[in-house]
PDB file of N, CA, C and O in Angstrom:
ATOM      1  N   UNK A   1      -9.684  -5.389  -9.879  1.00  0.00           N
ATOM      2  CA  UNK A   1     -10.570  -4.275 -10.122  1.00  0.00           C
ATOM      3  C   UNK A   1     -10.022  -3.459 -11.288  1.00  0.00           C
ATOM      4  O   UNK A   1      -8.822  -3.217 -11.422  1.00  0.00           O
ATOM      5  N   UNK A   2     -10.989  -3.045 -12.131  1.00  0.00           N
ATOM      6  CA  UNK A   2     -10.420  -2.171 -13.575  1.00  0.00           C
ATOM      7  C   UNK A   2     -10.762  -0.563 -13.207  1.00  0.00           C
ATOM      8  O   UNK A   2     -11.794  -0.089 -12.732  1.00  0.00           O
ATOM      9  N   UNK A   3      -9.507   0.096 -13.604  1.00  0.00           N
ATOM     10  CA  UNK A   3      -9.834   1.631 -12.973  1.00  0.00           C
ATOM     11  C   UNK A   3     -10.988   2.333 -13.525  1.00  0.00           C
ATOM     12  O   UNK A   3     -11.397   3.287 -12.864  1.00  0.00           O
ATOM     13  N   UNK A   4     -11.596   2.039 -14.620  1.00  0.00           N
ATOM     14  CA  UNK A   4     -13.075   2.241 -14.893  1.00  0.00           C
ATOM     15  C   UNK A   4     -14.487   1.886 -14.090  1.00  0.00           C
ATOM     16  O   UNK A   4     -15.646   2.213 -14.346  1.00  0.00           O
ATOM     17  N   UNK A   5     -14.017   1.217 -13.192  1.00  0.00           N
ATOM     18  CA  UNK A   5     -15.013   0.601 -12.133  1.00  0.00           C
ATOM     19  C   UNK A   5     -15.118   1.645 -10.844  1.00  0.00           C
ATOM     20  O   UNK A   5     -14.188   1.943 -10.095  1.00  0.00           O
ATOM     21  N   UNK A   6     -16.607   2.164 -10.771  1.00  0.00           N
ATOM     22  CA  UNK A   6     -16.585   3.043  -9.775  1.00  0.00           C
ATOM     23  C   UNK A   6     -15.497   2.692  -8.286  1.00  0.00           C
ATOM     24  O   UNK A   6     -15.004   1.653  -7.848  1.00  0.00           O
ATOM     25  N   UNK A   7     -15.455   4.321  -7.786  1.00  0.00           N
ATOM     26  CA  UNK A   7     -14.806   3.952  -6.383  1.00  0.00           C
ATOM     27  C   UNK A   7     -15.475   2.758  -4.934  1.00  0.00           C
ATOM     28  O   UNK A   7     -16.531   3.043  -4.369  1.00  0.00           O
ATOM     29  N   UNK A   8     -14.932   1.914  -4.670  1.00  0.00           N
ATOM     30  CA  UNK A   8     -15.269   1.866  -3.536  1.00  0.00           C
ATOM     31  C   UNK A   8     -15.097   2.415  -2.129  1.00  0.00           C
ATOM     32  O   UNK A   8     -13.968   2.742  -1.762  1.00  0.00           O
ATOM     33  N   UNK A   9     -16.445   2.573  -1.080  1.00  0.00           N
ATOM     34  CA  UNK A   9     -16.638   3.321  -0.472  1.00  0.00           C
ATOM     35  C   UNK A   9     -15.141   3.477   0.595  1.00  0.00           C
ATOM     36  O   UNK A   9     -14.961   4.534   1.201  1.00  0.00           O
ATOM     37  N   UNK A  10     -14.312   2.510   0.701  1.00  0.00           N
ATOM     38  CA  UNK A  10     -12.818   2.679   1.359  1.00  0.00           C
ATOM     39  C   UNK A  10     -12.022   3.719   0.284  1.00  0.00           C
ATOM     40  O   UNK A  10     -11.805   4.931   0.291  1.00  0.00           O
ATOM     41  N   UNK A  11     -11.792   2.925  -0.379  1.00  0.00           N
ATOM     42  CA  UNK A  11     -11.182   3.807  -2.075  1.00  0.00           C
ATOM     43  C   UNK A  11     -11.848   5.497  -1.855  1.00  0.00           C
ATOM     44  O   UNK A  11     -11.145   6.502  -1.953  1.00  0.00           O
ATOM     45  N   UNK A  12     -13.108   5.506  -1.591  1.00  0.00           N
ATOM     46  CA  UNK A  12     -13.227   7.276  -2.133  1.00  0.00           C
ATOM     47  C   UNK A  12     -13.006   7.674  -0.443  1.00  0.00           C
ATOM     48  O   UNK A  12     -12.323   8.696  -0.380  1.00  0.00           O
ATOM     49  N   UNK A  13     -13.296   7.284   0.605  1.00  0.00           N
ATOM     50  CA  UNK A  13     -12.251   7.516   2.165  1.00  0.00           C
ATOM     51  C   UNK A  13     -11.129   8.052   2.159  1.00  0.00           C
ATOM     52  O   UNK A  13     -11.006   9.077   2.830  1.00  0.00           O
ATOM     53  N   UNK A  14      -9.870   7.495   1.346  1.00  0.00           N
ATOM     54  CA  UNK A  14      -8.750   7.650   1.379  1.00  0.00           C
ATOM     55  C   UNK A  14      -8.594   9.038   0.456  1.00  0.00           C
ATOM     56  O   UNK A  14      -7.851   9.991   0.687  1.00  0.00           O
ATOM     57  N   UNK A  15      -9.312   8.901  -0.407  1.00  0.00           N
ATOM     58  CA  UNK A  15      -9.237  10.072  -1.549  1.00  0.00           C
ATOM     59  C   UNK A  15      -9.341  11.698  -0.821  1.00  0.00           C
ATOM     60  O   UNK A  15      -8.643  12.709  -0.746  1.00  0.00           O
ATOM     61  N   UNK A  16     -10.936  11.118  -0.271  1.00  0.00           N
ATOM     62  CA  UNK A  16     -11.883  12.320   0.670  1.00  0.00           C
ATOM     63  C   UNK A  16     -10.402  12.982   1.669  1.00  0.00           C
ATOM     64  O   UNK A  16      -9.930  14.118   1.708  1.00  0.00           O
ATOM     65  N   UNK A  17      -9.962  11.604   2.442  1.00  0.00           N
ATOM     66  CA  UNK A  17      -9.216  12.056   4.018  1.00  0.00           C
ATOM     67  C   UNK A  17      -7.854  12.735   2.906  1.00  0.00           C
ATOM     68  O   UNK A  17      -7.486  13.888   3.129  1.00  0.00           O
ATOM     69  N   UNK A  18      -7.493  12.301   2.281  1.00  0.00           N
ATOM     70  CA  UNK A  18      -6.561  12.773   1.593  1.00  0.00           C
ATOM     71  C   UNK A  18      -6.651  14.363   1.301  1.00  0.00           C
ATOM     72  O   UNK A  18      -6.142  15.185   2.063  1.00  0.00           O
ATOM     73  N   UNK A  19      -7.108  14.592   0.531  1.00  0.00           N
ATOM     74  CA  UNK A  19      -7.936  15.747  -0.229  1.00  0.00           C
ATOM     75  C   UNK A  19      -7.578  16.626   0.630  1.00  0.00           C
ATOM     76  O   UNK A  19      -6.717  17.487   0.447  1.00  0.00           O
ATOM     77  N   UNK A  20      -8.783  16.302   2.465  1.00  0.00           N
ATOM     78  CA  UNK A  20      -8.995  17.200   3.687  1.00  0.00           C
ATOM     79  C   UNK A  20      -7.443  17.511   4.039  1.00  0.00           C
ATOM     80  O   UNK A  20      -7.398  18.534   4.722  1.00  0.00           O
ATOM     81  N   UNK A  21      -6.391  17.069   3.844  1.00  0.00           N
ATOM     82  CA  UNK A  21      -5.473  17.450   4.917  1.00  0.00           C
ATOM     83  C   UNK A  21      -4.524  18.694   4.038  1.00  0.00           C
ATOM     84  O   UNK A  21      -4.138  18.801   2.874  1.00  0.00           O
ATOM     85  N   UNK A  22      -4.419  19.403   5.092  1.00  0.00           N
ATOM     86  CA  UNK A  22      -3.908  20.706   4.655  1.00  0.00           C
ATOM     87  C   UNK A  22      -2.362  20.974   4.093  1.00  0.00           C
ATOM     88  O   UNK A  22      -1.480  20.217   4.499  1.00  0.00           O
ATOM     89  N   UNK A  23      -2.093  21.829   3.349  1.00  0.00           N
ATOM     90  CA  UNK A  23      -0.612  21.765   2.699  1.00  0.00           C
ATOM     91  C   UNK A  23       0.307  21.899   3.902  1.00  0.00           C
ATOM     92  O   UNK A  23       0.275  22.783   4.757  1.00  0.00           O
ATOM     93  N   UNK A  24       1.201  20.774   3.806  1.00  0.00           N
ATOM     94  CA  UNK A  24       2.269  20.817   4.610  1.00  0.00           C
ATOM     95  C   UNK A  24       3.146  20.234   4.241  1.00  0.00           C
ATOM     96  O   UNK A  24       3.045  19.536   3.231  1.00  0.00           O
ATOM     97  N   UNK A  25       4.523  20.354   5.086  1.00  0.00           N
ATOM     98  CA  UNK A  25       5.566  19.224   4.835  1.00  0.00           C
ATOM     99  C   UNK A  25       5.439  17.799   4.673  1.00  0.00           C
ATOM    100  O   UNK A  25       5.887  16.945   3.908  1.00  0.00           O
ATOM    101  N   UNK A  26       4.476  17.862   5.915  1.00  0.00           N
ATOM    102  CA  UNK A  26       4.032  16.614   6.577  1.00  0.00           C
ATOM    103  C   UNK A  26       2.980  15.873   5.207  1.00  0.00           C
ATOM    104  O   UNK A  26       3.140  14.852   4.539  1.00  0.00           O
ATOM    105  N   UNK A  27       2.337  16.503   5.206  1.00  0.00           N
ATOM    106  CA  UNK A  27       1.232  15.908   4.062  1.00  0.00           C
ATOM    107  C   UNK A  27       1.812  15.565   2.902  1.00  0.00           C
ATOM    108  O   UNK A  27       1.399  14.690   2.141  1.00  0.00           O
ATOM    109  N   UNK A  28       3.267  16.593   2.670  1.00  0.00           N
ATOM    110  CA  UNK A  28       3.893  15.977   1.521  1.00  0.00           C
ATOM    111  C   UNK A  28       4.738  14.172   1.751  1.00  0.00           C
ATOM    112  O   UNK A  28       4.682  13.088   1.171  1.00  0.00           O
ATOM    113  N   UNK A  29       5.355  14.675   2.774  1.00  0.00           N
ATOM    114  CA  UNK A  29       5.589  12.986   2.744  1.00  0.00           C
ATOM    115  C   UNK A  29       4.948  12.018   3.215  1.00  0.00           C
ATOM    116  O   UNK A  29       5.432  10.973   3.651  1.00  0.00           O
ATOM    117  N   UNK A  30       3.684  12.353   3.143  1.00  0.00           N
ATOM    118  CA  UNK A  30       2.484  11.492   3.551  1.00  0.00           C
ATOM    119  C   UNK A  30       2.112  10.690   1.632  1.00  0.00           C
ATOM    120  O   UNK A  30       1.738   9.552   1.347  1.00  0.00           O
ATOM    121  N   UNK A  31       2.332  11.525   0.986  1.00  0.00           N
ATOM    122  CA  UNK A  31       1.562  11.336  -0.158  1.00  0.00           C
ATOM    123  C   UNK A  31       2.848  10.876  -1.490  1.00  0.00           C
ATOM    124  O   UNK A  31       2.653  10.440  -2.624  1.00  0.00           O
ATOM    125  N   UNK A  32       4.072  11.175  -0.814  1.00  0.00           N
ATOM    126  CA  UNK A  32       4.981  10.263  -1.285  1.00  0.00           C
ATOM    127  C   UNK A  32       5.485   8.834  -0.511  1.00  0.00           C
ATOM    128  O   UNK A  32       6.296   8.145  -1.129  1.00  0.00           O
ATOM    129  N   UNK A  33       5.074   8.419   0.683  1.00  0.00           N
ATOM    130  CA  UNK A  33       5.129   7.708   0.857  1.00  0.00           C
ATOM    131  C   UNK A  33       3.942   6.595   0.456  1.00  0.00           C
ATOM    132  O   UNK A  33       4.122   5.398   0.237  1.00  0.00           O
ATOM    133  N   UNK A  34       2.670   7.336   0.423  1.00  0.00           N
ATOM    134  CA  UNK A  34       1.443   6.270   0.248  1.00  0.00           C
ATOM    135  C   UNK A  34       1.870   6.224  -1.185  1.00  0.00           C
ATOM    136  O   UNK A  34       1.307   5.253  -1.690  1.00  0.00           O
ATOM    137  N   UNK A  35       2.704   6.914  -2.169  1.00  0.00           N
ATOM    138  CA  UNK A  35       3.194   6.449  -3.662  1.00  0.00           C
ATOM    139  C   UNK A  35       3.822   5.622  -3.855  1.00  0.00           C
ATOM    140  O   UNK A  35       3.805   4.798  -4.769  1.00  0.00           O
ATOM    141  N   UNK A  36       4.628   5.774  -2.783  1.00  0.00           N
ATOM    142  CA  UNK A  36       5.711   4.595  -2.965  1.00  0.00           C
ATOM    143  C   UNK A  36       5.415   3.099  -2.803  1.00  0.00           C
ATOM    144  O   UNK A  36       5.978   2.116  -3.285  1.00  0.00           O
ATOM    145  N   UNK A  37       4.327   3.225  -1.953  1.00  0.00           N
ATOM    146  CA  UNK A  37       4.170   2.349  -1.255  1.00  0.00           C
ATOM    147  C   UNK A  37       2.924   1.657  -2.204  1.00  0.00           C
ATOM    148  O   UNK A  37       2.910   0.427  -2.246  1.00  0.00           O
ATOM    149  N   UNK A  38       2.037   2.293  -2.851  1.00  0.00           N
ATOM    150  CA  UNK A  38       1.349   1.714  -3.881  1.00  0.00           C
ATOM    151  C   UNK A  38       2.204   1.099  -4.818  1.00  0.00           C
ATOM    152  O   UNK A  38       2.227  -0.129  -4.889  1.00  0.00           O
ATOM    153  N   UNK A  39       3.136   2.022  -5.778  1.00  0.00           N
ATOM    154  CA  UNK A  39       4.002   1.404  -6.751  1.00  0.00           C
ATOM    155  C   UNK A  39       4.778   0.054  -6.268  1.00  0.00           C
ATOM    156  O   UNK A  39       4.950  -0.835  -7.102  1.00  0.00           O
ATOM    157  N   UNK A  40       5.177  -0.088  -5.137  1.00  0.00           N
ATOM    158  CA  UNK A  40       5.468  -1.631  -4.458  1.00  0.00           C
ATOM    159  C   UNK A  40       4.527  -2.628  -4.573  1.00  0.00           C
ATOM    160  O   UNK A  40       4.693  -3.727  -5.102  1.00  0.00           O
ATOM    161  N   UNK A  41       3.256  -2.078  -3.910  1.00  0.00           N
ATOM    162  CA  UNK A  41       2.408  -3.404  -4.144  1.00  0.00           C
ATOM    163  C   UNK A  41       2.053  -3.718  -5.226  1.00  0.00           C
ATOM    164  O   UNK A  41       1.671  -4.880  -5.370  1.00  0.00           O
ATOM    165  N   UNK A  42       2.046  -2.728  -6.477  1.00  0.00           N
ATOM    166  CA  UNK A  42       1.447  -3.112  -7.510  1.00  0.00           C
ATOM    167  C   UNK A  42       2.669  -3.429  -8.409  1.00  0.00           C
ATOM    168  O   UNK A  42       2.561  -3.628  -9.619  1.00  0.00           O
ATOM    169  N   UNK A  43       3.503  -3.452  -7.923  1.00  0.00           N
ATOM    170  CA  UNK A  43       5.171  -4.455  -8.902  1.00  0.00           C
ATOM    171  C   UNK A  43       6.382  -4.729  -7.546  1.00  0.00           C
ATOM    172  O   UNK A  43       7.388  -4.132  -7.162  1.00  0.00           O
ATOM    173  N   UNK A  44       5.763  -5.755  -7.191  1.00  0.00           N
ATOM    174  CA  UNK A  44       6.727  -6.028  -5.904  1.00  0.00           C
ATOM    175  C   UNK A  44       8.016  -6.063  -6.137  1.00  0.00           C
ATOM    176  O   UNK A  44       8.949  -5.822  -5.372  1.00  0.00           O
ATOM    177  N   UNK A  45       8.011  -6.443  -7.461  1.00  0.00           N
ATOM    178  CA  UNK A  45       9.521  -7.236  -8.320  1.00  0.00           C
ATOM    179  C   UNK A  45       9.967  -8.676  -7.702  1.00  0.00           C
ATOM    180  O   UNK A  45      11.064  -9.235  -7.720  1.00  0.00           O
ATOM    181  N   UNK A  46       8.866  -9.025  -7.213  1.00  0.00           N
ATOM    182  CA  UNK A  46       9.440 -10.416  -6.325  1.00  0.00           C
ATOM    183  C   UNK A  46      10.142 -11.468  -7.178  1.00  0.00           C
ATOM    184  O   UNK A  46       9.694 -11.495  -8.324  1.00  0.00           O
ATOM    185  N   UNK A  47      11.318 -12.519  -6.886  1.00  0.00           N
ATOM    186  CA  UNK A  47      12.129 -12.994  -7.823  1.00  0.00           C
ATOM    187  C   UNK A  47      10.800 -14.250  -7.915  1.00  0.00           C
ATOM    188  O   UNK A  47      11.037 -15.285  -8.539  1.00  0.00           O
ATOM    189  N   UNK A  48       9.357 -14.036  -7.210  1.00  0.00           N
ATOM    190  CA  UNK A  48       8.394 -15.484  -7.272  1.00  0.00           C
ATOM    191  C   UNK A  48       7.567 -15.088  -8.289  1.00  0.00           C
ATOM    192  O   UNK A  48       6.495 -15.670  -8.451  1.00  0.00           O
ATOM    193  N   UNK A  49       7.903 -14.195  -8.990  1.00  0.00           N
ATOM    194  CA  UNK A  49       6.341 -13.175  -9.436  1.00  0.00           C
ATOM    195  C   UNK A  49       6.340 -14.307 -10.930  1.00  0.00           C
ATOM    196  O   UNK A  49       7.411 -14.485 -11.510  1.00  0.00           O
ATOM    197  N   UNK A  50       5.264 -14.890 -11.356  1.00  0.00           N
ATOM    198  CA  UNK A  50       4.893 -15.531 -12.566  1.00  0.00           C
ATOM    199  C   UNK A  50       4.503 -15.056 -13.275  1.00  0.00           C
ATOM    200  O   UNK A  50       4.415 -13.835 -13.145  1.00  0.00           O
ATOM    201  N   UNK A  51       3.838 -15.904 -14.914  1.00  0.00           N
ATOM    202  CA  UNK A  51       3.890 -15.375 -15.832  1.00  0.00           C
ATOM    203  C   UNK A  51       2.623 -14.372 -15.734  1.00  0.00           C
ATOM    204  O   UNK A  51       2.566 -13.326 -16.380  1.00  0.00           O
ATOM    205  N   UNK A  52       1.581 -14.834 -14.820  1.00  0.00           N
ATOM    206  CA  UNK A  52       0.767 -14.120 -14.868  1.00  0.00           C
ATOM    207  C   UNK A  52       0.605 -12.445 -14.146  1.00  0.00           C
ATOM    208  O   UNK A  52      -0.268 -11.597 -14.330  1.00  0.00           O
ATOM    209  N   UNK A  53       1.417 -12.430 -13.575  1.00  0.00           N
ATOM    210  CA  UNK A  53       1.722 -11.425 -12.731  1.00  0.00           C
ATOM    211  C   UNK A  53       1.909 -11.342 -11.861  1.00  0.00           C
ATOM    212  O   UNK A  53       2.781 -10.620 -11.381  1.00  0.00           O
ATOM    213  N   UNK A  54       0.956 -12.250 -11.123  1.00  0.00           N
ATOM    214  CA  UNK A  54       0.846 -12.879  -9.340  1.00  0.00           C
ATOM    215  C   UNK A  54       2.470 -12.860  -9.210  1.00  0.00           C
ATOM    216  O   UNK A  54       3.373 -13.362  -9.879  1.00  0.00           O
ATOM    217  N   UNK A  55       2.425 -12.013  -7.989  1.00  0.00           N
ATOM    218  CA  UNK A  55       3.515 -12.064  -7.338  1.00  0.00           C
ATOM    219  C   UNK A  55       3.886 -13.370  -6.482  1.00  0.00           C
ATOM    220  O   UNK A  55       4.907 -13.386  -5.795  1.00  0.00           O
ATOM    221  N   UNK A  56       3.320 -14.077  -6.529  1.00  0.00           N
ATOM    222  CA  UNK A  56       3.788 -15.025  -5.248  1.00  0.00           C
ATOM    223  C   UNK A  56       2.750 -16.676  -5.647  1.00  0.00           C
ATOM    224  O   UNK A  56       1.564 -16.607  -5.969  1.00  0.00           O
ATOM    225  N   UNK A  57       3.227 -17.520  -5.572  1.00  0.00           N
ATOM    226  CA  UNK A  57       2.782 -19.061  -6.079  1.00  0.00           C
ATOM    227  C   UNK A  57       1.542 -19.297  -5.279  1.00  0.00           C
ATOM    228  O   UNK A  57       0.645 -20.088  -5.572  1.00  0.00           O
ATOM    229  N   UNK A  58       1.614 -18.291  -3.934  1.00  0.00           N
ATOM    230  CA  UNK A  58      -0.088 -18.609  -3.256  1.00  0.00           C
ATOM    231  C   UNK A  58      -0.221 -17.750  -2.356  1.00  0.00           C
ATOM    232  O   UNK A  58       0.716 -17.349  -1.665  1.00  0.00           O
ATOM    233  N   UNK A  59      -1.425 -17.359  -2.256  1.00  0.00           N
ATOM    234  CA  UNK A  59      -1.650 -15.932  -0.964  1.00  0.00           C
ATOM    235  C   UNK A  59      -1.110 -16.163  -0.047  1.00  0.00           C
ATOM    236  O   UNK A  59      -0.757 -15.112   0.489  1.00  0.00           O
ATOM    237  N   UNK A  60      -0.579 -17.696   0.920  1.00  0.00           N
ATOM    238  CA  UNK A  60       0.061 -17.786   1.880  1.00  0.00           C
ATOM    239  C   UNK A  60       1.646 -17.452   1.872  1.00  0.00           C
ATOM    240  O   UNK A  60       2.217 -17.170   2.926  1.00  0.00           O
ATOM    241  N   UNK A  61       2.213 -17.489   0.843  1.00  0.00           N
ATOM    242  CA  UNK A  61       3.340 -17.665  -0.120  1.00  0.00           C
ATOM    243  C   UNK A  61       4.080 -15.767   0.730  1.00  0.00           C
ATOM    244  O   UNK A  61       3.361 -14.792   0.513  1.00  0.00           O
ATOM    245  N   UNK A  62       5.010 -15.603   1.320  1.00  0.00           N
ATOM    246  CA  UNK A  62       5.917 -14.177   2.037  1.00  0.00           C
ATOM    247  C   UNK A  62       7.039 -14.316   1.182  1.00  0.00           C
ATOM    248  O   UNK A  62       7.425 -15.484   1.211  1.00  0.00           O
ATOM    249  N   UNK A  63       7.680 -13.644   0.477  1.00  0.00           N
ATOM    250  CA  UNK A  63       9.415 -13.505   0.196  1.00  0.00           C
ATOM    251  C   UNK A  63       9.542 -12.108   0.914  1.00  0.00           C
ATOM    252  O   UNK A  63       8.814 -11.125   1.049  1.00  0.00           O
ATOM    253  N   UNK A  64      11.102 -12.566   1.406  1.00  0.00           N
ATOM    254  CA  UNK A  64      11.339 -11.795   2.087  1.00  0.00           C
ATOM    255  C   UNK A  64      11.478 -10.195   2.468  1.00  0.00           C
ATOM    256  O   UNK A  64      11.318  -9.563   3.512  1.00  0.00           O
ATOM    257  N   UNK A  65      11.878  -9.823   1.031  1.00  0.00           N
ATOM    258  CA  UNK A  65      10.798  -8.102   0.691  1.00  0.00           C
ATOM    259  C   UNK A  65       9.442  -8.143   1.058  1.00  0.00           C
ATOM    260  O   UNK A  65       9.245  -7.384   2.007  1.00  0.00           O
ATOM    261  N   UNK A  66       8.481  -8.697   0.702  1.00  0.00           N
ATOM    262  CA  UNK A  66       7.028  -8.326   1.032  1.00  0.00           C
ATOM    263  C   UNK A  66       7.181  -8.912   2.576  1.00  0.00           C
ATOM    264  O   UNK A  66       6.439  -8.286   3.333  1.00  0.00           O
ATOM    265  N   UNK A  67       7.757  -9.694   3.080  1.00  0.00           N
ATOM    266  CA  UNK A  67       7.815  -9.971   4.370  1.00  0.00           C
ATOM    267  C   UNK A  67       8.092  -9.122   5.346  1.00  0.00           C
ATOM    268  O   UNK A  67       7.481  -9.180   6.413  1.00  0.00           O
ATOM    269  N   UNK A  68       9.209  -8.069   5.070  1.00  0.00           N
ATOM    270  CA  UNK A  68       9.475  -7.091   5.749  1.00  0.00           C
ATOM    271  C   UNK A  68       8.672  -5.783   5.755  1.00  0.00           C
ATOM    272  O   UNK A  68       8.865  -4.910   6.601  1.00  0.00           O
ATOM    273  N   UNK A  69       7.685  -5.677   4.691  1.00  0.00           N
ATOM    274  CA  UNK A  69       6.811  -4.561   4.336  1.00  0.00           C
ATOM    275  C   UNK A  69       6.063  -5.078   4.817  1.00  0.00           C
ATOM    276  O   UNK A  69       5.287  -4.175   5.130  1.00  0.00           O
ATOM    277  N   UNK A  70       5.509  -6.299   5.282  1.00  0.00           N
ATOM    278  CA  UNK A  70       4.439  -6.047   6.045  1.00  0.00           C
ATOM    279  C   UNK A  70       4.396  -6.187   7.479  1.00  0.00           C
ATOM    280  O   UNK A  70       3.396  -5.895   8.134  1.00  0.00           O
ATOM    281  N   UNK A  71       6.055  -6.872   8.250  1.00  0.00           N
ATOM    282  CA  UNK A  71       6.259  -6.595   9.537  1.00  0.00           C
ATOM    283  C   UNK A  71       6.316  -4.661   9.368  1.00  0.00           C
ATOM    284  O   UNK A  71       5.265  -4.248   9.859  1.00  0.00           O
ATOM    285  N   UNK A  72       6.961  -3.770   8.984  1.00  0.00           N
ATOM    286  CA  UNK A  72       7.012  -3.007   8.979  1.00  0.00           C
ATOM    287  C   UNK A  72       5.623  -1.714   9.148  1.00  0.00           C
ATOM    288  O   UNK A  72       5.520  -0.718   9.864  1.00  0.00           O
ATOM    289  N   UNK A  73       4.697  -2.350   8.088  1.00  0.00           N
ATOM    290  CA  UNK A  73       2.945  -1.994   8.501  1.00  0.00           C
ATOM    291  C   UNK A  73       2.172  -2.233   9.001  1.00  0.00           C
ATOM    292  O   UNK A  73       1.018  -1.815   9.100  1.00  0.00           O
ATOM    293  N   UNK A  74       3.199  -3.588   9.733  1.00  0.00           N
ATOM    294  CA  UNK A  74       2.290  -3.869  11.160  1.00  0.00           C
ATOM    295  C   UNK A  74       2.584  -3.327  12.442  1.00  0.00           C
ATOM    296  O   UNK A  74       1.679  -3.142  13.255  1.00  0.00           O
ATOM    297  N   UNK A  75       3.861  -3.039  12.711  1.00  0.00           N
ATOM    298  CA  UNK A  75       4.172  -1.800  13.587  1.00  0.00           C
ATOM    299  C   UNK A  75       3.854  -0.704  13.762  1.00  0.00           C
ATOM    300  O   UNK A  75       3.494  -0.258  14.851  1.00  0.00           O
ATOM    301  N   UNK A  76       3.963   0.197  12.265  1.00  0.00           N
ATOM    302  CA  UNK A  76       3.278   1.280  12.270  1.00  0.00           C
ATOM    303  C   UNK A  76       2.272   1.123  12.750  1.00  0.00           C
ATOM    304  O   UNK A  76       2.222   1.737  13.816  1.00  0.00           O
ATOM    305  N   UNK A  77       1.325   0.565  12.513  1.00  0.00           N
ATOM    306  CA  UNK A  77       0.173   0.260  12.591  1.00  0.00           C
ATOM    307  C   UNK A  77      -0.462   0.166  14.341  1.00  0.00           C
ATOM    308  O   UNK A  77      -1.472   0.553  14.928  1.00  0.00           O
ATOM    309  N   UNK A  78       0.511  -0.413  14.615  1.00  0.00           N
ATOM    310  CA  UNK A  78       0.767  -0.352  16.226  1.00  0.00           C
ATOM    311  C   UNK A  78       0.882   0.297  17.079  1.00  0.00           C
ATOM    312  O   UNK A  78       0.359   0.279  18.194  1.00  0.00           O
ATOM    313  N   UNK A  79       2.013   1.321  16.351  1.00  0.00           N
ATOM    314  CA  UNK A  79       2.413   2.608  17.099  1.00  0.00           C
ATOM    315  C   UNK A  79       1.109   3.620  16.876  1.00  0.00           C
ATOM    316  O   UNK A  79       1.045   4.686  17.487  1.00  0.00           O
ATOM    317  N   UNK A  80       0.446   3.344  16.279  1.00  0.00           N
ATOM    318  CA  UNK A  80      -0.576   4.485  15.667  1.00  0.00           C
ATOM    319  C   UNK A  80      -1.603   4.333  16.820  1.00  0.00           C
ATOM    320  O   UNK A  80      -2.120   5.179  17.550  1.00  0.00           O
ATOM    321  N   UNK A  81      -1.772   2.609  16.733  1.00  0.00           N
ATOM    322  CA  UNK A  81      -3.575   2.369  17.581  1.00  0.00           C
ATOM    323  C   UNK A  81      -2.782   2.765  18.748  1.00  0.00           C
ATOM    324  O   UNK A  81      -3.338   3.683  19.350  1.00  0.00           O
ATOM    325  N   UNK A  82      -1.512   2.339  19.355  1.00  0.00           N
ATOM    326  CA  UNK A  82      -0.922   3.057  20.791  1.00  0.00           C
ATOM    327  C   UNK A  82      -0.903   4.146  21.188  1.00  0.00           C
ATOM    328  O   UNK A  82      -0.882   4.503  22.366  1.00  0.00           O
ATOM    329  N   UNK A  83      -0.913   5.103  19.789  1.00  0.00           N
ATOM    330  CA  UNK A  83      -0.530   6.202  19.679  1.00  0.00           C
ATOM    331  C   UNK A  83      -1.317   7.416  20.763  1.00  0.00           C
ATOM    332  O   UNK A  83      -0.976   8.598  20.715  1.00  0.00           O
TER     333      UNK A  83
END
């Protein structure tokens, strides 16, 4: 997707829910973590990453950094729907 390409309706969600939440501590490391955590996916630094950019030789394709980021957001993720 090219950042000139309108939002999609998830894309302007996150923006909107973003936006709504009120100044806090909390919201601050809400919004450095969803930074951090963008700047990862979008340069994993994976030692698989090719010439083209693709991080990884095939969508099935885990090294072990992105492997652990996504056991890791799948927990969260867990603890949340438990929550």
């Amino acid at each position: 997707m090219r950042p000139d390409e309108p939002l999609r309706p998830e894309e302007r969600r996150l923006i909107e829910t973003l936006r709504s939440i009120p100044g806090s501590p909390l919201r601050e490391r809400l919004l450095a973590l969803v930074s951090e955590l963008l700047d990862f996916v979008a340069e994993p630094g994976c030692t698989e990453m090719q010439a083209d950019g693709a991080p990884c030789p095939s969508a099935q394709a885990a090294c072990d950094q992105c492997h652990k980021l996504t056991q890791l957001l799948d927990g969260l993720r867990t603890r949340l729907q438990d929550g």
